[in-house]
MARPA-36151 format. One line per 5 residues: number of its first residue (from 1); for each residue x, y, z of C-alpha. Coordinates in steps of 0.2 Angstrom, whole numbers, plus 5000, padded with zeros to 4 digits. Layout:
NUM = X,Y,Z  ...
! end
This chain:
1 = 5069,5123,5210  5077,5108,5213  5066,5097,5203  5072,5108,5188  5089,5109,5192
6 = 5090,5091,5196  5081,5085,5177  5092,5098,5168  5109,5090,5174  5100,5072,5173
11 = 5096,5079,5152  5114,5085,5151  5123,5070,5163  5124,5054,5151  5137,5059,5138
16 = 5146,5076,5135  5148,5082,5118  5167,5078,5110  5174,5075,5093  5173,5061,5085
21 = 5189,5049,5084  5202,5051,5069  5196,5041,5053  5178,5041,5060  5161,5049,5058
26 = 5146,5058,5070  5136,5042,5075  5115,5053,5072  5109,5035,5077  5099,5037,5062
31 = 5105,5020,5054  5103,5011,5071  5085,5019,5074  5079,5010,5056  5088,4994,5057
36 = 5080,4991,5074  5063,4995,5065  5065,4982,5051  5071,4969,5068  5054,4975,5075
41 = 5045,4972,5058  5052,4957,5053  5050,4950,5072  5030,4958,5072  5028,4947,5057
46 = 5032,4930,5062  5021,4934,5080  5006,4939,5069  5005,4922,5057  5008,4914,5074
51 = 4993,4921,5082  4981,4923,5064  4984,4900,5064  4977,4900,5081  4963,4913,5080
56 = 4956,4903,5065  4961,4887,5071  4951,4893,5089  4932,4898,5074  4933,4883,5065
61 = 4933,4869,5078  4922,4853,5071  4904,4855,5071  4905,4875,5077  4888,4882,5071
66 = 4898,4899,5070  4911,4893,5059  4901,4896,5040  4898,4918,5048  4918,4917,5050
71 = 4922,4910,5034  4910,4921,5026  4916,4938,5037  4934,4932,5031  4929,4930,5014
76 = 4922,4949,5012  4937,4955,5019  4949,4946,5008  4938,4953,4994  4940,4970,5001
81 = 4960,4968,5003  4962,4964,4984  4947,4977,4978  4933,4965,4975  4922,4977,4977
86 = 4914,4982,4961  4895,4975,4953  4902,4967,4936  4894,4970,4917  4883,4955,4917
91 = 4886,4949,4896  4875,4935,4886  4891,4930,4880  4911,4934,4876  4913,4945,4861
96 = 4924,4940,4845  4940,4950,4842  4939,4950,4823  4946,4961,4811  4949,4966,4792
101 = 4968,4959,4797  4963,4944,4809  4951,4934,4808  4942,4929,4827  4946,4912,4823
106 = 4965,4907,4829  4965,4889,4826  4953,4874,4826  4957,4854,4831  4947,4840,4830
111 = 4935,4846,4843  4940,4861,4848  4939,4878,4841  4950,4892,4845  4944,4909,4847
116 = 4952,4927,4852  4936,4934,4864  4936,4950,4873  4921,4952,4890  4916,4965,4900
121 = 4922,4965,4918  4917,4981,4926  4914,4997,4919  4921,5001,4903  4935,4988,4909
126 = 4934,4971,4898  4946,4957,4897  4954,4949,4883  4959,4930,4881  4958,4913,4870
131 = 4943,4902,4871  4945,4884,4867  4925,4881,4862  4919,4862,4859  4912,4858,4844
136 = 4897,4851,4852  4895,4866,4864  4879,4859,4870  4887,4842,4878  4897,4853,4890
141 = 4902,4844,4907  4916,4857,4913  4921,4875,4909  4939,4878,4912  4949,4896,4917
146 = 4966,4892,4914  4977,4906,4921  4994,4909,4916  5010,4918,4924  5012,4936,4920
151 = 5020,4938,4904  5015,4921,4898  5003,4925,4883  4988,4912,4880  4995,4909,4863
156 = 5011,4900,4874  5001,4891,4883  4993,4884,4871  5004,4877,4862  5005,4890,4847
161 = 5022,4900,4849  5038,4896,4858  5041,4898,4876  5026,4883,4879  5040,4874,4889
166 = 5038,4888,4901  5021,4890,4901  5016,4870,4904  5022,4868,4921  5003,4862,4927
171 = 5008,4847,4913  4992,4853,4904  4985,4842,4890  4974,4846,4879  4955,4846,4885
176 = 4941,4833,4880  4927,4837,4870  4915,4839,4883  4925,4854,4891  4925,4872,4888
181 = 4941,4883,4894  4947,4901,4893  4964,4907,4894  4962,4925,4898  4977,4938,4897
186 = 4986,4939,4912  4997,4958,4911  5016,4954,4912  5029,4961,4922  5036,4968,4905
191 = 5046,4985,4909  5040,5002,4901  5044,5022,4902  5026,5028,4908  5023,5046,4905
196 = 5011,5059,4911  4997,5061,4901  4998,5081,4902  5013,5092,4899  5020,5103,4917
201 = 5009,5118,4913  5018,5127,4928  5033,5129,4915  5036,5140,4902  5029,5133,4884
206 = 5039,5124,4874  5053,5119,4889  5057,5100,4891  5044,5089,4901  5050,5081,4916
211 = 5048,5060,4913  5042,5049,4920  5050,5031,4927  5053,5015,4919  5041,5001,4929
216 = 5034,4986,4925  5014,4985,4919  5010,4978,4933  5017,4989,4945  5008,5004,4933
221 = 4993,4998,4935  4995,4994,4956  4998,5010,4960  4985,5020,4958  4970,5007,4960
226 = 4978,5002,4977  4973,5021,4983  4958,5018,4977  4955,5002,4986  4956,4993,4971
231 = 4972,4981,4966  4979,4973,4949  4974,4956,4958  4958,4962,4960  4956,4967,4943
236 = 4960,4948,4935  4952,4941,4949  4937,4950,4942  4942,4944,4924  4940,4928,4930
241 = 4923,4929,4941  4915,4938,4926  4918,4922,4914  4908,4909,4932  4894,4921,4928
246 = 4894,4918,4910  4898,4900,4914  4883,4897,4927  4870,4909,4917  4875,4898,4902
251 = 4878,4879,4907  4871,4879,4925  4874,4860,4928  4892,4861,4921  4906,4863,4935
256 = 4918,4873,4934  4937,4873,4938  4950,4888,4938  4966,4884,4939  4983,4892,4937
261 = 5003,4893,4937  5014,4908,4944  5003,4923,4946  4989,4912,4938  4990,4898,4953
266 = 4988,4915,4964  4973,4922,4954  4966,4906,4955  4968,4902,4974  4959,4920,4977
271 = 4948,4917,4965  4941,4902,4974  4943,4906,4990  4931,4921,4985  4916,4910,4973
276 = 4907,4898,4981  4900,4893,4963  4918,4886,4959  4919,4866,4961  4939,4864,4957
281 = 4954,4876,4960  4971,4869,4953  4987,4879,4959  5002,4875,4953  5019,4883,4956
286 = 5013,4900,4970  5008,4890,4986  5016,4891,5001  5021,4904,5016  5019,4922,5014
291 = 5029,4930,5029  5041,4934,5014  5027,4945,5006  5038,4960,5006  5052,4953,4994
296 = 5039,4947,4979  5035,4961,4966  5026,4974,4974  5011,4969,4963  5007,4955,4975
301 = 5009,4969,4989  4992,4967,4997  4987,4977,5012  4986,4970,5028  4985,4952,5021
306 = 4997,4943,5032  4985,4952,5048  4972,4939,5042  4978,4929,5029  4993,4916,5024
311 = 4988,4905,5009  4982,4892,5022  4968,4901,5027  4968,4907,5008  4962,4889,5008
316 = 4950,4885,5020  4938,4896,5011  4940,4884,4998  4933,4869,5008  4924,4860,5007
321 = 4925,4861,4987  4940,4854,4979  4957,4861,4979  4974,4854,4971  4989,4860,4976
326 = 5005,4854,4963  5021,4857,4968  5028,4860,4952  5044,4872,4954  5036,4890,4950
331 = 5043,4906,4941  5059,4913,4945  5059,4931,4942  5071,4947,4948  5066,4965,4944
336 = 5078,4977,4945  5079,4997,4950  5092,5005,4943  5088,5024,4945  5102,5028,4934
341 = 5095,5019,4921  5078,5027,4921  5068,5016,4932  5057,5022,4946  5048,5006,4951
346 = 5049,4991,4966  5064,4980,4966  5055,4962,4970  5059,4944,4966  5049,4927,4964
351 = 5058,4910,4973  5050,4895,4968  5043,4889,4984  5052,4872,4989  5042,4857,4991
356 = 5045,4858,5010  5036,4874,5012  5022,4868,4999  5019,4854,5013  5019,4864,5028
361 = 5008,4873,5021  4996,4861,5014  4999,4851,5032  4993,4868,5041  4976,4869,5029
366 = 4972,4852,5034  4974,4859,5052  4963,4873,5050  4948,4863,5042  4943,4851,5055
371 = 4935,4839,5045  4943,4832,5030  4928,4834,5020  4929,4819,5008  4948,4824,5003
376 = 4943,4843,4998  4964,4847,4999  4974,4836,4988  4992,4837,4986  5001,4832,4968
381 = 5019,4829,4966  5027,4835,4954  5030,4817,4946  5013,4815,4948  5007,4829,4939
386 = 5019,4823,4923  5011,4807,4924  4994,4811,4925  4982,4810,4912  4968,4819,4924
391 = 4964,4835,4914  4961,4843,4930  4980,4844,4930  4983,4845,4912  4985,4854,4894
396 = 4998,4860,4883  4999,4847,4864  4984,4844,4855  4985,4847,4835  4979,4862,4827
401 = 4974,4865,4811  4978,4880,4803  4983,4891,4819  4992,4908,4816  4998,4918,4829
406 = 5003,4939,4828  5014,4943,4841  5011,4963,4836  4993,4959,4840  4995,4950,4857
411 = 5008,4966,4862  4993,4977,4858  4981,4965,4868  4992,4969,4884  4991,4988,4881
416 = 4973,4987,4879  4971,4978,4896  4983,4990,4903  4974,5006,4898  4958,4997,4902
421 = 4961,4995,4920  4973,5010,4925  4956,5020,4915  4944,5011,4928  4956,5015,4941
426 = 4956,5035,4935  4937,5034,4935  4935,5030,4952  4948,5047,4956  4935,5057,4944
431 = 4921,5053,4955  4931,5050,4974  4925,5070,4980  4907,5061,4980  4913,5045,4987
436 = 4921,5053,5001  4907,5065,5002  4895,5051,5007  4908,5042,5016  4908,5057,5029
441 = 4890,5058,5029  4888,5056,5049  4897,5070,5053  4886,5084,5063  4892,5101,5058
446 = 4879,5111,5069  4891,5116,5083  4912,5114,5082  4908,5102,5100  4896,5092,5091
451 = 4909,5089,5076  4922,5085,5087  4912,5070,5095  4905,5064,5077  4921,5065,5072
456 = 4928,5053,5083  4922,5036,5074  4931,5043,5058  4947,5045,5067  4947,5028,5075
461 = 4940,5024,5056  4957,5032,5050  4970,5025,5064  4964,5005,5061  4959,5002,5044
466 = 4970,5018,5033  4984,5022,5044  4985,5006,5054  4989,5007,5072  5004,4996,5081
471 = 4994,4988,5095  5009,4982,5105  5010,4989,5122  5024,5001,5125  5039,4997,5135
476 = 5048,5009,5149  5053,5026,5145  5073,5022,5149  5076,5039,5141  5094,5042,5137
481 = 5104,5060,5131  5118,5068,5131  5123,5086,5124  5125,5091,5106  5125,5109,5106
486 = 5126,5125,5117  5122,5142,5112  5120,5159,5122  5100,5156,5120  5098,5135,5122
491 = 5105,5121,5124  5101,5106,5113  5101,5090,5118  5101,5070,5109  5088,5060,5118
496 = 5084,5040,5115  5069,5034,5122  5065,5014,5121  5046,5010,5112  5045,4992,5110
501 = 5059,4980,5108  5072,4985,5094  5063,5001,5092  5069,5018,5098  5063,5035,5098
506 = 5077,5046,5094  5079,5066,5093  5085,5082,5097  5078,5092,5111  5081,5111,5111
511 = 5080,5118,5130  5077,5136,5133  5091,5142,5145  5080,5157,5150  5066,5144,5157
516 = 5063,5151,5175  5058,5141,5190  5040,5134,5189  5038,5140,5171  5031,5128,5159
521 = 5033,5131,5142  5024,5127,5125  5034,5114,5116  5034,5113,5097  5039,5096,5087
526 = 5048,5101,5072  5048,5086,5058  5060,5084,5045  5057,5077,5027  5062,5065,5016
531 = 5081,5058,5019  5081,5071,5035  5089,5067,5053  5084,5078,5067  5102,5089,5063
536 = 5094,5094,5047  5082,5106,5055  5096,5113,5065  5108,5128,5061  5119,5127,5045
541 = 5134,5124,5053  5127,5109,5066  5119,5100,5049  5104,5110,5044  5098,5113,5028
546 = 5094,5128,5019  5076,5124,5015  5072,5122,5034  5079,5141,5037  5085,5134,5052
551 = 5069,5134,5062  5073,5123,5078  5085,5137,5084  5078,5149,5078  5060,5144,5086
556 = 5070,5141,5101  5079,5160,5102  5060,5164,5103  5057,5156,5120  5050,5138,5113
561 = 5056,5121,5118  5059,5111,5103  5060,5092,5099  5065,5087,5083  5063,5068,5081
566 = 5069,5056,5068  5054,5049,5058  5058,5032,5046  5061,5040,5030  5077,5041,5029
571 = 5090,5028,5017  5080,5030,5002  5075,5012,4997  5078,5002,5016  5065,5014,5023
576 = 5055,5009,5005  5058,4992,5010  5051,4993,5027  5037,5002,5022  5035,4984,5010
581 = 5038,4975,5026  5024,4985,5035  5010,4985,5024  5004,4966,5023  5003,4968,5046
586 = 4988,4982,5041  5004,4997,5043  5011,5011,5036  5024,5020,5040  5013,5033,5049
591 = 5011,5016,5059  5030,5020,5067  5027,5038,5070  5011,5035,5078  5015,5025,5093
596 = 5034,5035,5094  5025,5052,5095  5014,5041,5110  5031,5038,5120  5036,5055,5116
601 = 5020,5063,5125  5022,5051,5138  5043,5058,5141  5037,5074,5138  5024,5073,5154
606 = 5039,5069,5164  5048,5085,5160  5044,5098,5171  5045,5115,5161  5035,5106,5148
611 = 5015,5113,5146  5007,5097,5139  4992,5109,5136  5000,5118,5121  5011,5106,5112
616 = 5011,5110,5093  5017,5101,5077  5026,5109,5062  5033,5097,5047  5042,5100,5031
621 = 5037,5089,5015  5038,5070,5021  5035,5081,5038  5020,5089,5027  5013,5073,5025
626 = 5015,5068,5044  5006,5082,5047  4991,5079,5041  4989,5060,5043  4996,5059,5063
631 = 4989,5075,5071  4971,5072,5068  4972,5056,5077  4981,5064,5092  4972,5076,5102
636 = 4987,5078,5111  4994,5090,5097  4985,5108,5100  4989,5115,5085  4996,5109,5067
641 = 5007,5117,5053  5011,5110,5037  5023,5115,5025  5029,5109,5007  5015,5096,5006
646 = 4999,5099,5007  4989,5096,4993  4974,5088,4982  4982,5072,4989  4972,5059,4977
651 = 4978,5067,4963  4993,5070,4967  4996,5052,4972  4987,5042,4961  4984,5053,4944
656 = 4993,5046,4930  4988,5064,4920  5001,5076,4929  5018,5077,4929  5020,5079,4947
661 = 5010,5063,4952  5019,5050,4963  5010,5036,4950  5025,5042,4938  5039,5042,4950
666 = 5052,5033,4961  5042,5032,4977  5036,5017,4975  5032,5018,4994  5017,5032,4994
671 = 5004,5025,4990  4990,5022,5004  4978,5008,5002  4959,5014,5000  4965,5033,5003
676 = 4956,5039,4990  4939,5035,4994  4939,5037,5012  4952,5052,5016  4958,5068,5007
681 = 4970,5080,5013  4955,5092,5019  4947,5077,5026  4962,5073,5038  4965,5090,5042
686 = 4948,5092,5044  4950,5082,5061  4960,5094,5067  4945,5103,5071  4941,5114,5083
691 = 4962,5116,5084  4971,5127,5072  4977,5122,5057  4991,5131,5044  4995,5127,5028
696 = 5010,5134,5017  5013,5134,5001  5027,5140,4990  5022,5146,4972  5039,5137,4964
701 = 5035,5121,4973  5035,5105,4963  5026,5097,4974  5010,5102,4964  5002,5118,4956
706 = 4995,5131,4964  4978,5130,4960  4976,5112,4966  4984,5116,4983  4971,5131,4981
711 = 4956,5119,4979  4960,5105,4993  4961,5119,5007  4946,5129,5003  4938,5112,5009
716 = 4948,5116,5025  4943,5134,5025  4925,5130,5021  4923,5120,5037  4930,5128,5048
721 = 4920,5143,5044  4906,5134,5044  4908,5132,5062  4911,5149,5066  4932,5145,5065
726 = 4940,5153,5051  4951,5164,5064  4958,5146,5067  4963,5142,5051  4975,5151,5037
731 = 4985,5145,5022  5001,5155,5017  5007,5159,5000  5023,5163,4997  5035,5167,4981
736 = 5047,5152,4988  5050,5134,4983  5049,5117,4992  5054,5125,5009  5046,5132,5027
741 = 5040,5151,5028  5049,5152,5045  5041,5168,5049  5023,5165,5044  5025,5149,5057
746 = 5032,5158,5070  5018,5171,5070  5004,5158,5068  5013,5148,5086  5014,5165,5093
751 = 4994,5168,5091  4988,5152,5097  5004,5146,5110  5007,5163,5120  4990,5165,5130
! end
């Protein structure tokens, strides 16, 4: 009795509850909890590049026999990161883009003629581009990809429309006879309204279809190949791998060099870092430190990069073949989000990198290689590259004869690659049930014991390589609270626990006041949704919001303890930008939740009316989502109910066909790398299994349709009985919106929480 009494005045001591001062607002602690998770990330960051130099500087000691399997583990794994994964079209030769309009032929000089050429890549995705072809194609000594900024056509590059000025910052001249080049099509950052392919058929024919958002190209085409485990850099790196396997099937003795400006000096680092068949990569104007990731376009947003990768160690892959780096002053480049104005995609910007940080991070490439390898890194001045007559380092001039240039025709171009890649990208959602299907091929369904244990290696699978898990160790509790609310049947109070330095745990903890002595009590954490705090699941007068029905009370009135905690999406685009922030450290924002739902338990164990045995989960739409991705990966939860979410979570995330999919909206945020072929909604709550699972869904929810929702959980239903389960598991349908079936939940705790 004691014990009790002395933890309820210790929960209820800290603060008491008061009104705010005049000319001041409720502090919820919301704004503090997510400005100490940006501290944390932004701090995580510099620790992790810290520790990746020495890790590679500790495998690639001079004469290590070791170091050629880390460089070539390293180099599958960029390859992964940016969605190198795909077998290419092997082609005889590039094709000839001629028609009853253009002739294939753009231009000729005196030893040069130019060509518009189009080359498969990977499936029915092919590339488009200029090809400067010798004369004399036969006396070949070098073949050249010339890669330039997004949004800089080839036709400026060359020479052949305005805006050459800005395209010539490698000081390109025009190549010698002996040498081939291409200038592939790199898709620009040009801003467009993208549309659902299909109209809302969950509304009444002829009524006005919801629209899409304004984003760049390349942000369209990121989003959905980035579920998929694929990436928009991927895709152009391909471009330019598919034209060294013409180049070394054609002129095997000829070397080859690929270099770049902008986003080209970036396709051109990756590209090779990843091809041990190329002699010479060139970047100009891209390299430098990455800890700033997050503030580029979200295009470059690459998943767990800076957890292995800045562009130093981009580099040492290169050795010991040739890499020049030019420190000519790279794009500068804002993109806006102005919702009002229609758009829906990633603020981002591009600095150019100052010749400081292009030496630092040249100097820590040298570091990294022991050896110099006969001056494998060279770095060129900007002077220097003006003044050099090395065509390694130059291009733009020459004298054409008869060139003409249709701007209509190079816009057309971009769509076409556009279409080309988002198309692959759709493919791969077409055929992920089967992907997934053989990904999950080691699970043992013969008994619901055997299927927990198999399932085990797919949850650690999940946490690491999908969700991404936040390895730091935990610090003391140091738990703080005070009370907010006191009611006839509970009494609710604000707790603050400490996780790690700068990040909190904070919520609301609803108390029984009819808890007897020695009685433990199941405990239910109820998780708001987007923009939520932990007020919003409380009554209508303390903050809640109708949607929520009020369920913390009211699940309290029933006898249940109750914590509410505040989860990281909240303040729109800073919770946006942390998720940016996150993802290159190999997180998500599940990342956060994961390890404060880990504190929580371990508070929780201290509280003695809590049963740690039956602690159950319920979450409302971002909650939904929470649902489904953090449970599974906690045993700790015993039972799991998901409301206003779940959902065919591929195509609702990466679909660009329906109206409802997040590829066509402002949650730029959403998107999970390499979700779609490893982890659908029914294969996450399949993990849940042998614990209860519910699913709700309102018809009227614009979340999805019905019968998509309908298909995902007959997966769910289907395993479960399959191992003798199915009284384990239930979806509810109600005629409601995007809300929580407060009663349905409240009956499904009370089957499973009151034994």
């Amino acid at each position: 009795m004691r014990r009790v009494c002395a933890l309820l005045v210790y929960l209820g001591a800290a603060w008491s509850m008061a009104e705010p001062l005049a000319g001041t607002r409720t502090n919820d602690l919301s704004d503090a909890y997510l400005s100490g998770l940006d501290r944390f990330t932004l701090r995580e960051t510099e620790r992790i590049a810290a520790e990746r130099s020495a890790r590679w500087r500790r495998h690639l000691p001079e004469g290590d026999p070791a170091a050629a399997a880390w460089l070539a583990t390293n180099r599958a794994e960029l390859a992964r990161m940016l969605g190198v994964r795909d077998a290419r079209v092997p082609f005889d030769a590039p094709e000839t883009l001629g028609t009853l309009s253009h002739d294939a032929v753009v231009g000729r000089t005196e030893t040069h003629t130019l060509l518009r050429i189009r080359w498969p890549v990977i499936g029915d995705f092919a590339a488009e581009g200029l090809l400067l072809e010798p004369t004399q194609p036969s006396a070949i000594v070098t073949n050249i990809v010339h890669l330039p900024h997004a949004g800089i056509t080839p036709e400026q590059v060359l020479g052949l429309t305005n805006g050459a000025a800005a395209a010539s910052r490698l000081g390109f001249r025009f190549p010698p006879s002996n040498c081939r080049m291409v200038v592939p099509a790199v898709i620009s950052r040009k801003k467009s309204k993208y549309l659902s392919e299909l109209p809302d058929l969950s509304r009444k024919p002829g009524a006005a279809t919801r629209g899409g958002r304004i984003m760049t190209a390349r942000e369209f085409v990121y989003r959905p190949a980035y579920v998929m485990g694929r990436h928009v850099i991927g895709y152009e790196v391909q471009e330019v791998l598919a034209l060294v396997d013409w180049f070394r099937a054609q002129t095997p003795s000829a070397s080859v060099r690929v270099e770049g400006w902008g986003d080209g000096g970036m396709l051109a680092l990756y590209a090779g870092a990843l091809d041990t068949r190329i002699d010479h990569t060139v970047v100009a104007g891209y390299f430098g430190a990455r800890e700033a990731l997050w503030r580029e376009p979200i295009d470059r947003n690459v998943f767990g990069l800076l957890r292995h990768f800045g562009d130093a160690e981009v580099a040492a892959l290169i050795a010991p073949r040739r890499l020049t780096v030019l420190s000519t002053p790279g794009p500068e480049e804002t993109i806006t989000r102005e919702l009002k104005q229609g758009e829906g995609g990633a603020p981002g910007e591009l600095v150019s990198p100052a010749v400081d940080a292009v030496d630092r991070e040249v100097a820590r490439a040298r570091e990294l290689v022991p050896s110099d390898g006969g001056g494998w890194l060279v770095r060129v001045t900007d002077r220097e590259a003006a003044d050099s007559h090395d065509s390694a380092a130059s291009l733009a001039g020459g004298k054409w004869h008869g060139a003409t240039v249709d701007t209509a025709a190079c816009a057309a171009r971009e769509t076409r690659l556009v279409k080309g890649m988002n198309a692959f990208s759709q493919h791969l959602i077409a055929v992920s049930p089967a992907t997934r299907h053989a990904f999950f091929a080691d699970l043992d369904l013969s008994s619901p014991a055997a299927f927990d244990r198999s399932a085990a290696a797919y949850r650690t699978y999940y946490l690491e390589r999908v969700m991404g898990r936040i390895d730091s160790a935990r610090t003391a509790l140091n738990p703080r609270t005070r009370v907010i609310e006191k009611t006839a049947a509970y009494t609710c109070y604000e707790v603050v626990l400490d996780v790690l330095p700068d990040f909190i745990l904070y919520g609301y903890l609803l108390v029984p006041n009819n808890i007897q002595v020695g009685e433990r009590r199941p405990l239910i954490v109820a998780q708001h949704g987007r923009g939520g705090t932990p007020r919003t699941l409380m009554s209508l007068q303390n903050g809640g919001r109708k949607t929520y029905y009020e369920i913390a009370p009211r699940l309290a009135e029933r006898g249940y303890l109750v914590f509410s905690p505040q989860n990281p999406y909240v303040f729109e685009d800073r919770y946006r930008q942390l998720v940016r922030k996150a993802n290159p450290l190999q997180w998500t924002i599940y990342s956060y939740i994961h390890l404060q739902y880990e504190q929580m338990f371990d508070w929780l164990d201290t509280l003695p009316f809590v049963d740690g045995a039956r602690i159950a989960f319920i979450g409302q739409s971002y909650g939904g989502k929470t649902a489904v991705r953090v449970p599974p990966v906690m045993p700790r939860f015993c039972l799991v109910v998901a409301t206003g979410d779940f959902n065919e979570g591929i195509i609702k995330m990466a679909s660009t066909r329906y109206p409802f999919s997040f590829a066509l909206v402002d949650e730029y945020e959403m998107f999970e790398f390499d979700l779609g072929n490893t982890f659908n909604y029914a294969d996450l709550a399949g993990l849940l299994v042998p614990r209860p699972f519910m699913a709700q869904r309102g018809h009227a929810d614009g979340v999805a349709w019905d019968e998509f929702v309908g298909y995902e959980y007959a997966r769910v239903r289907r395993l479960y009985t399959k191992l003798g389960l199915s009284d384990r598991t239930a979806i509810h349908w109600f005629d409601g919106g995007h809300e929580i079936a407060v009663d349905a939940a409240c009956d499904f705790f009370d089957r499973f929480l009151r034994q």
